[in-house]
Each structure stands twice: as structure tokens, then as C-alpha cells.
C-alpha positions in Angstrom: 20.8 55.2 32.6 17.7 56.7 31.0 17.2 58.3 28.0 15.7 60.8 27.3 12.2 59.4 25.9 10.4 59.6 28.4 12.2 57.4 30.8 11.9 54.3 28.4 14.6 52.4 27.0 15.2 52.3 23.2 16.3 49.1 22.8 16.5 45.5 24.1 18.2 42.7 23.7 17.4 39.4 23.4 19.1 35.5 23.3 17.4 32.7 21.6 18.9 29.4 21.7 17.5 26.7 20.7 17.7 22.7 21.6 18.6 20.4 17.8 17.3 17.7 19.9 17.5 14.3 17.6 19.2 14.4 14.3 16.4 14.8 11.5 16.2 12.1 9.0 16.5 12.9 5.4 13.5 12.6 3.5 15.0 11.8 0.6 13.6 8.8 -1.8 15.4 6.1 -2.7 14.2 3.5 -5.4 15.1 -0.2 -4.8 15.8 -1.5 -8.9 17.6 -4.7 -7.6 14.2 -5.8 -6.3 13.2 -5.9 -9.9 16.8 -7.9 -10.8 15.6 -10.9 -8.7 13.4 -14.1 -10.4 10.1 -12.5 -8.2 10.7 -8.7 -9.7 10.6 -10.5 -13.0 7.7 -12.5 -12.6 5.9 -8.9 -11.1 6.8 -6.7 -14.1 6.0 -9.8 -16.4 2.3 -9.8 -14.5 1.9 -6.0 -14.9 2.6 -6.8 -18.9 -0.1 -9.7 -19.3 -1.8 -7.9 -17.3 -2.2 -4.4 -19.9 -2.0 -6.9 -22.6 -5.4 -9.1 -21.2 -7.1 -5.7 -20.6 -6.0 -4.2 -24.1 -7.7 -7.6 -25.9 -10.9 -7.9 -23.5 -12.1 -4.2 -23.5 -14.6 -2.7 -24.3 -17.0 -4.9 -22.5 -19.6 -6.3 -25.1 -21.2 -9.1 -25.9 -22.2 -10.9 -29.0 -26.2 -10.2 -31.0 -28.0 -7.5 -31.4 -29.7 -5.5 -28.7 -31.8 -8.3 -27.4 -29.1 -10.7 -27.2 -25.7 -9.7 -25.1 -24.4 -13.2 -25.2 -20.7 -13.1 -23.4 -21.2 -9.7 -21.6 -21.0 -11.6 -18.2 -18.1 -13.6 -19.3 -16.3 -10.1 -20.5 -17.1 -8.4 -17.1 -16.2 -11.3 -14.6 -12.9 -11.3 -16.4 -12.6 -7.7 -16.9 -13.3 -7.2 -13.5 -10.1 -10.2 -12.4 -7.9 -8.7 -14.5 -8.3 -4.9 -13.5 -8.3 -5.4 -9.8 -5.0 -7.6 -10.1 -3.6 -5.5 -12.0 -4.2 -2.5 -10.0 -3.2 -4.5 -6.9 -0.4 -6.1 -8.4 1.0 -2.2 -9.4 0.4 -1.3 -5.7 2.8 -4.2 -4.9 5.3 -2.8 -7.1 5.5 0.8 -6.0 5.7 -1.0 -2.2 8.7 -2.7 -3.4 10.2 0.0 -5.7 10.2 2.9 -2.8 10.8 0.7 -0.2 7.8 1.2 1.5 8.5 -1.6 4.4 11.8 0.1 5.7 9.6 3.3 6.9 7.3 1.6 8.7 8.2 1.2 11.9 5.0 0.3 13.9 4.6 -3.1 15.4 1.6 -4.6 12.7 -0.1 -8.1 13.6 0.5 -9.0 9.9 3.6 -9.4 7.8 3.7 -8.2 4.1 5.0 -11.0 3.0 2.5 -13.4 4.1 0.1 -10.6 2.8 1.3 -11.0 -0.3 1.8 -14.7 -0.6 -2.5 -14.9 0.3 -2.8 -11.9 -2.2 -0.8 -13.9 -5.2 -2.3 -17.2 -4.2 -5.8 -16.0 -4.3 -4.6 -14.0 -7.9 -4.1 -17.4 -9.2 -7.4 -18.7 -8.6 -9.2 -15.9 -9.5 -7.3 -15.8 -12.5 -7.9 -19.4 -13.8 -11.7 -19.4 -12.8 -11.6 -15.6 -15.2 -10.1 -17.1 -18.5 -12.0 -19.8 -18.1 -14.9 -18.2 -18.3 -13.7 -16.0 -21.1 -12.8 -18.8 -23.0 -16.2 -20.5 -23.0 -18.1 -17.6 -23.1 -16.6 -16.9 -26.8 -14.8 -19.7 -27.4 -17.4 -20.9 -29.9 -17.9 -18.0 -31.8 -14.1 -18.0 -33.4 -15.7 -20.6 -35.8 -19.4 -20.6 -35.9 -20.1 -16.7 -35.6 -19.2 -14.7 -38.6 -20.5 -11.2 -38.0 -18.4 -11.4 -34.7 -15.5 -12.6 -35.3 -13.1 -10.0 -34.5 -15.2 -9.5 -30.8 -14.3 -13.1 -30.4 -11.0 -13.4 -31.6 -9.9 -10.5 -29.0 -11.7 -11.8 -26.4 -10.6 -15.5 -27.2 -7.0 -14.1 -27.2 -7.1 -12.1 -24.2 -8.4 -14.9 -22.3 -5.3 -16.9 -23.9 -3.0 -14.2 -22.4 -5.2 -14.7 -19.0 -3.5 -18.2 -19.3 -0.2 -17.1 -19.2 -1.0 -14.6 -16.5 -2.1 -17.8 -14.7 0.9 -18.8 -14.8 2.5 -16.1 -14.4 0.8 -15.7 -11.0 1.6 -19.1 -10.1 5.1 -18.8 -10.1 4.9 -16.0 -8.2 3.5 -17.3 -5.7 5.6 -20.0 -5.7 8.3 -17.8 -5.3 7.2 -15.8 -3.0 6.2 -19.1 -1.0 9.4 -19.8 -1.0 10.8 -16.6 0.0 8.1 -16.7 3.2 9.2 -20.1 4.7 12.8 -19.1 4.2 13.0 -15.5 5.7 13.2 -15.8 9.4 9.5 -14.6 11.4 11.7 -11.7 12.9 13.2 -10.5 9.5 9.6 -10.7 7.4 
């Protein structure tokens, strides 16, 4: 029946139900540390190290003279420039493997990661051996023969000795992850 406002009713009622449809997945993050247990998580987290350790003896950029004379500035940059972007891609590589980062993609690429990375660690190598090199003649001589620059040289002398281990470094990573490749089945990589 009617009330009496004005031949309105005063309330209504209402039924809301609602479909779950499929179960939501947790966004929760998991960190894979066992990746880091393995002989190629090693060789990574060594890389990172050289890696601060070749920036932390080759910068600032400078070269050896007075204002006229920047003798070594190249040589400083090119490797500056090797060791920075490896390291920066090398600590992208990390972070994939530490969250996992493969397992939560699930579109269909035309690439693998781990051929990716085998090119990427390959390449690394040679860019790394052509950078201290360079670093090492470029101020090489001056250890000796250049007394008012001795301690420019003798950082830039040992970073590019560091650059040597990060050579290596690289090189057995990529071995390793060479290996790893031609091992792991197409469908599983």
C-alpha cells in the first residue's frame, strides 16, 4: 500500500550480486637469491664490483697538461663510457633475475632473454678489452716518465688493470651463459 507521502514509496530495495569471475593473482614479490648461488650469479655480482671499482679509479675524466694539452681525455671517456653503460646494463640484468622478471611475462616475444644476454655479455667482452686497452696506453707511460701526474696516472693505470679482470670477468660469463643457452631446451629459454 501507499503511504502517506504523497503516494510515493519511502524506501526500496535493492540486490547486488556480483560475478568473482577468475581467481586474482597475488601481486606479491618474490626475490629469486639462489640465482645469485649459481657459478653465473657469481660471475654477475663479481662484474657489478669491478665494475664500481673501474669507475671509482677512472673518474673524474681528465687528462694529463695544462689547459692546452688534455693528453688521455679520449682514452678516460672511451673507457668511462664502456664501463658505465655495462655496468648499468649489467645491474638491469640483475634486477631481471633477482625479481624474476621472465616468469611474468607471458607474451609470445620473437627473442629469448637468454640469447639476449649471451649477445649482450659477448659484445661486454669486446668492448671491454678494446676499453682497457685504450686506458692502458693512453696513460700507461706517464706511471714513470710524468711526475706532476702521477697519481692521475696511477688511478687510471689501475682502473684500467681492474678493466682486465672485468674482461675476464665478462668472459666467463659469457661462457657460462653460452653454456647455459645450448643446454636449455628452445621451448624452456
Amino acid at each position: 500500500m501507499m503511504n502517506e507521502s504523497n503516494g510515493m514509496k519511502t524506501h526500496t530495495s535493492v540486490t547486488v550480486t556480483t560475478d568473482p569471475g577468475p581467481a586474482p593473482q597475488s601481486l606479491e614479490i618474490r626475490l629469486n637469491i639462489g640465482y645469485f648461488k649459481t657459478p653465473a650469479g657469481i660471475v654477475k655480482l663479481a662484474q657489478l664490483a669491478l665494475g664500481v671499482i673501474c669507475m671509482a679509479c677512472a673518474a673524474p675524466a681528465l687528462g694529463i697538461g695544462g689547459r692546452k694539452v688534455n693528453f688521455g681525455l679520449g682514452h678516460n671517456h672511451w673507457f668511462l663510457f664502456v664501463v658505465v653503460t655495462s655496468f648499468i646494463v649489467t645491474l638491469i640484468w640483475t634486477f631481471f633475475y633477482l625479481l624474476q622478471v621472465r616468469d611474468f611475462i607471458k607474451v609470445k616475444l620473437p627473442f629469448t632473454f637468454l640469447k639476449i644476454e649471451v649477445i649482450y655479455t659477448a659484445v661486454a667482452t669486446v668492448l671491454y678489452l678494446i676499453a682497457f686497452i685504450v686506458v692502458l696506453s693512453g696513460f700507461g707511460w706517464c706511471t714513470t716518465s710524468y711526475s706532476a701526474g702521477t697519481h692521475f696516472c696511477d688511478a687510471r693505470v689501475a682502473g684500467g688493470v681492474f678493466g682486465l679482470f672485468n674482461t675476464i670477468a665478462y668472459g666467463v660469463g659469457a661462457y657460462l651463459i653460452y653454456s647455459e643457452y645450448c643446454s636449455t631446451p628452445h621451448e624452456l629459454q
